[in-house]
N, C-alpha and C positions, 0 to 999 in steps of 0.2 A: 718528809713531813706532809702531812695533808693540810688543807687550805682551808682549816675551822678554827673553831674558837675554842680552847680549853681551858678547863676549870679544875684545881689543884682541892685538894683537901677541907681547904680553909673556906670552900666557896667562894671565892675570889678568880676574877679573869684573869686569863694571860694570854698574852698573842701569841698562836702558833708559831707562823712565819710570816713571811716578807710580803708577799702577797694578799694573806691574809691583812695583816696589820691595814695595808695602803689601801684595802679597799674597807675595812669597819670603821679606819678613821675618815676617811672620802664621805661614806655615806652617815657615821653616826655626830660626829663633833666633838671638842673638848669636854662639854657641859655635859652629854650625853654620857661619855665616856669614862667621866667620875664619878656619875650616878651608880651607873651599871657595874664597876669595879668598888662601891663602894669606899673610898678613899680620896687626897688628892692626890694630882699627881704633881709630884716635881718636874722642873725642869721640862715644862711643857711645851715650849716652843721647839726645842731638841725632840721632842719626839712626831711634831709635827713635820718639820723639817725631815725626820726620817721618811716619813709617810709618804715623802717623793719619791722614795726609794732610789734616788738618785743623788749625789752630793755637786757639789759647785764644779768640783773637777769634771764629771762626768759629763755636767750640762752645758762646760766651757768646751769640750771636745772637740779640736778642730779652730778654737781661735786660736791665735799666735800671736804675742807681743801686747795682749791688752794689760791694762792696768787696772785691777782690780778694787773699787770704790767700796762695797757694799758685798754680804754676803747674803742677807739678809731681811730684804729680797735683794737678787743678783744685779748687780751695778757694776758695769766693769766700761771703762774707753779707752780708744786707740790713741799711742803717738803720732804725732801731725805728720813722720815721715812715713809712716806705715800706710795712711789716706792718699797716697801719691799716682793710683790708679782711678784711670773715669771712670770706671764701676766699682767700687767698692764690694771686693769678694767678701763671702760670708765669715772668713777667719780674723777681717780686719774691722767687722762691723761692730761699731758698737752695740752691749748692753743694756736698756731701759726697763725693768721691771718693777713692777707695783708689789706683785704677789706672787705665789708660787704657779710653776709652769704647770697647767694641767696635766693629768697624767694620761688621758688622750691624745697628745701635745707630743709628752716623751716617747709614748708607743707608737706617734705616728700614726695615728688610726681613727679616723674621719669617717667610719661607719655609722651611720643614723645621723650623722652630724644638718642644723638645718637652721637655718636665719629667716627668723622674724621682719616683719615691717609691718607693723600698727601701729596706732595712735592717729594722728588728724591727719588719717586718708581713710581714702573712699571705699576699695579694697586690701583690706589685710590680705597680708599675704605669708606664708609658708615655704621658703621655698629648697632644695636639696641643695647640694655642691653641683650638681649635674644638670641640676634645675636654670641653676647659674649660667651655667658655662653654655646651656644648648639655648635657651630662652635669649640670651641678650652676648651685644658683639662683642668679642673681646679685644682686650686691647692690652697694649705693650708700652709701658711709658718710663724714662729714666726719671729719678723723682729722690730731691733730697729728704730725709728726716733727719732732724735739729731736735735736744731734747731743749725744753725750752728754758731750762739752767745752766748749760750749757754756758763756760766761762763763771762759771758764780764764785769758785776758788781766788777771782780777783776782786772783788768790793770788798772795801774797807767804808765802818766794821762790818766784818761778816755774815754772811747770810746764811741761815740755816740748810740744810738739805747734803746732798751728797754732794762732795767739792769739785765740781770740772773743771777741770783746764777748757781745751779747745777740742778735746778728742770725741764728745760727744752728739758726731753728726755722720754720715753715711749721705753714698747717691747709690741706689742700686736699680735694675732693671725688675719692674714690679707689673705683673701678667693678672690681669680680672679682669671685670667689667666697671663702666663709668655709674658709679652712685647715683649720678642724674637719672640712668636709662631706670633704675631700679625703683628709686622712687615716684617717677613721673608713670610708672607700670601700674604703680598702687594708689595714683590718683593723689595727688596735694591737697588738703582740702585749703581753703583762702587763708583760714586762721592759723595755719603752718608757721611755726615762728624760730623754731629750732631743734635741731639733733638731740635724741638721748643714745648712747649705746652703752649696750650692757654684752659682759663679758662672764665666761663660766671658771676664771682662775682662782685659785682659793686663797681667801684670804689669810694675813700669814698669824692670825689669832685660831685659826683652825674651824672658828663657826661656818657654816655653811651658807647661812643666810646674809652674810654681810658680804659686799660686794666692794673687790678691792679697787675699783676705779668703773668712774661709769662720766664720763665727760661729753660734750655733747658740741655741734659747729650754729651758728647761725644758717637758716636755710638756705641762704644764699650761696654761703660758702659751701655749703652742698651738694649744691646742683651745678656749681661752677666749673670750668675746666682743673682737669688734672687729679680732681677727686675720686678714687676708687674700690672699691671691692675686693680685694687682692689675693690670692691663692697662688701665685709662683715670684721665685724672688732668683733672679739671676738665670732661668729657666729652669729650677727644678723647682719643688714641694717649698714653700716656707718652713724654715726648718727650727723645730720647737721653740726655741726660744725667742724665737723674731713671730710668731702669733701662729703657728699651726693650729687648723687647716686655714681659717681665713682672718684677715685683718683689713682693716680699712687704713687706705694713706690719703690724708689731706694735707697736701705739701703747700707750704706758705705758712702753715700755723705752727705750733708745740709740739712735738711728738705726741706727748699724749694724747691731743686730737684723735693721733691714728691710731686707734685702738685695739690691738690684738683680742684671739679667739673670742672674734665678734659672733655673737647668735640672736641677738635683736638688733634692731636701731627702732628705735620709737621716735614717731613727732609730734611734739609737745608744741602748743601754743603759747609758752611763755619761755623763757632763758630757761636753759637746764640745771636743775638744783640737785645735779648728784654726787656723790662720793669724787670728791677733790675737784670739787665743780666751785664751791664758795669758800666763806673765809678768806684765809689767804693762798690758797693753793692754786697755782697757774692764775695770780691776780697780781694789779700794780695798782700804785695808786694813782686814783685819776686825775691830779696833778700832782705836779715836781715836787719832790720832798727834799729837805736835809738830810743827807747820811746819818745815819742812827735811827731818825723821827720813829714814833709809835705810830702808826696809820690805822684810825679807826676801821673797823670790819665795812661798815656801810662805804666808806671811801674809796674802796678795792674794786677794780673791774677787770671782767675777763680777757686776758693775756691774746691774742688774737692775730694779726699777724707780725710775722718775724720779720727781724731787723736786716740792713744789708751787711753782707760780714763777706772776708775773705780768709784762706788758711796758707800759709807755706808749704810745701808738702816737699820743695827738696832746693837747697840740700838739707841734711838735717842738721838741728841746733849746735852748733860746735864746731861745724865744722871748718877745716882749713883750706885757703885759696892760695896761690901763688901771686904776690903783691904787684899790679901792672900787667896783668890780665884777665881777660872777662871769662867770666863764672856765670853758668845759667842760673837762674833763680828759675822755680815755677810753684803753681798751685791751684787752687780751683777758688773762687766765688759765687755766691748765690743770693738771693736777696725774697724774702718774703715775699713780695710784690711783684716778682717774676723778673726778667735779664736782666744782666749787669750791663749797664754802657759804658764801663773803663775801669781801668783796673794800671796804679801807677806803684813805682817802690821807690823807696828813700834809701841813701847809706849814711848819712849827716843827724841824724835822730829829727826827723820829719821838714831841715829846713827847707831843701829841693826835692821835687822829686820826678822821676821817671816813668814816661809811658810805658806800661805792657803790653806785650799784643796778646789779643782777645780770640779766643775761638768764640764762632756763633754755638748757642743752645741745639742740642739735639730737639731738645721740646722743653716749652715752658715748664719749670721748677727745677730744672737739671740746673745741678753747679757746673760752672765755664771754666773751662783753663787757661790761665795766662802762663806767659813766657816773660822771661827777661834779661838782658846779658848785663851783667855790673862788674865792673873794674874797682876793686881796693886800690885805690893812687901809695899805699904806704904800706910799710909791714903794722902792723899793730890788732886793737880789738876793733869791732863793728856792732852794729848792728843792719840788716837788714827786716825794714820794714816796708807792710801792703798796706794799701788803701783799697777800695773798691768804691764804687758809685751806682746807686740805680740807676733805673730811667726815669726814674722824678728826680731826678740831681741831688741824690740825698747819698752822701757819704759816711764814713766810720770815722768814729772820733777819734784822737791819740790817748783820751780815755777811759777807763768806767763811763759808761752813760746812766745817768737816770736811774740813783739807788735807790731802789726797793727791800722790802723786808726779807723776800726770800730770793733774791739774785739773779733776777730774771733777766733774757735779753740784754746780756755783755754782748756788743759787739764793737770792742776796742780792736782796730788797728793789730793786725799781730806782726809779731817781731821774731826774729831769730838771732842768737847770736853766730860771725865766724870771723875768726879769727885769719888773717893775711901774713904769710911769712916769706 
């Protein structure tokens, strides 16, 4: 087949092939696209979705054992026992998407590719992938991302969005440069007040011009430690579906913060008002509500840094110990605000509980692994439950904290069940 566009009898389009189709609908749009055919068309988000040319199976390639939330855009997390590695491999990471994966993204191919920096500085700037990597140091950092719903499948009532358990977070080893160096290159002007970034993934309406996420940090949090520019993830390429060729990780904040195939960051002089920036999107309200309450729009503020939480990572949920002897527990902990200073576990459903012992941080935002040996005294059920603590003595509740409309920032206590025989 050749890679044009044909027209039937009727005068009417049709798409050649595959190729074709992914790139007339890339560059012309839905609205475009029923002009030009004359007609509407049915079933339109299916044929957008084609235009990936890819399907969920294809772009899932290589995970194993996630749990598939969303297809629509791709939302898939891992079980708490599959997270049981300090690095979280790419098979085990979870999925966060807004929109559809660029198809630059799927082919891997960062030719012309180029990041912006304007708005209140001094020098805009232009600069390549190569631009990047030669211009400024790079560096190497382990670095949690947390979506920042993460847990929302436990508030009652219900929170809207895609339901997580706990599976919705990854530590992986992430290779760029420091944001700070990047920005402070292009001169801050005084009246810097915070991040916009904008990203080229297509929205899953098919327009071109709408922009499926554009969230933006405080400048501070900007320029602060551990914020980066990121182009390798576990030492290869960021691979499509985690932000190919570059993404930004602001670890302490919402996932969404760290914003895949980044090609701007603009600094605005006011809070960023873009595309799931306001409303209620990655927002709480700014005090304690009743479960259920309606929360005025104006009442809502932006979601900012993340709570201290811990995971179990093994054994896994179920499983069987031999009654009157000790059983390892472990897991990892992390805390928006940077190290954990202790980390204990209960088997009495939280009346006593147990020190873990703690590995130091490889580098601030990495999650810490504890250790722990516990004895079932009897045959019967358990639970085994974590605590965690910052370093401002601020601990996990045993649970839901602080219900919000969209279920943000669960960081109850997590539990396993196993049973002693």
């Amino acid at each position: 087949m050749t890679d044009e566009i044909t027209h039937g009898g009727s005068g009417k389009a049709a798409i050649a092939d595959e190729p074709a189709r992914r790139t007339f609908l890339k560059t012309t749009g839905l609205t475009a696209l029923g002009a030009y055919v004359g007609m509407n068309i049915p079933f339109e988000g299916n044929l957008m979705a084609l235009a990936q040319g890819m399907s969920e199976e294809d772009i899932m390639s290589g995970k194993d054992g996630l749990v598939l939330l969303n297809d629509r855009p791709l939302n898939a997390e891992t079980p708490a026992h599959l997270l049981d590695a300090d690095v979280t491999p790419y098979q085990h990471f979870f999925i966060r998407n807004n929109g559809f994966v660029p198809d630059s993204a799927l082919d891997m191919d960062a030719e012309g590719w180029t990041l912006t920096i304007d708005g209140e500085v001094d020098t805009p700037m232009e600069l390549s992938i190569d631009e990047l990597k030669s211009r400024f140091e790079e560096v190497t950092l382990r670095l949690v991302l947390e979506c920042g719903g993460n847990g929302r499948a436990f508030f009652n009532p219900g929170a809207s969005g895609n339901q997580w358990t706990t599976g919705a977070v990854g530590c992986a080893d992430w290779t760029g440069v420091r944001l700070s160096d990047v920005l402070n290159a292009a001169g801050i002007k005084p009246s810097a007040v915070y991040t916009a970034h904008h990203s080229d993934d297509p929205h899953l309406s098919g327009e071109p011009d709408k922009e499926v996420i554009s969230r933006g940090v405080p400048i501070e949090k900007a320029l602060a430690e551990g914020s980066i520019i990121a182009w390798a993830m576990n030492g290869g390429p960021i691979p499509a579906v985690h932000g190919f060729p570059l993404r930004l990780i602001v670890p302490g904040y919402p996932g969404s913060a760290s914003q895949k195939y980044i090609n701007r960051i603009q600094i605005r002089d006011q809070e960023h008002d873009g595309a799931k920036m306001t409303g209620y999107s990655y927002r709480v309200p700014a005090y304690p509500v009743a479960p259920g309450t309606e929360v005025p729009e104006e009442d809502m503020v932006v979601l900012t840094e993340m709570p201290v939480k811990s995971l179990i990572t093994f054994p896994q949920s179920g499983a069987q110990a031999a009654a009157g002897e000790a059983t390892e527990v472990r897991g990892h902990a992390w805390s928006g605000s940077g190290d954990i200073a202790s980390v204990e576990v209960s088997i009495d459903f939280g009346a006593t509980w147990t020190p873990a012992a703690l590995d130091a941080s490889v580098n601030k935002f990495a999650w810490q692994r504890f250790r722990a040996d516990v004895t079932l005294p009897q045959v019967g059920y358990y639970e085994i439950w974590a605590r965690a603590t910052d370093l401002n003595g601020v601990s996990q509740p045993p649970v839901v904290p602080g219900w919000n409309p969209r279920g943000y920032g669960n960081n109850m206590q997590h539990r396993i069940a196993m049973i002693a025989t």
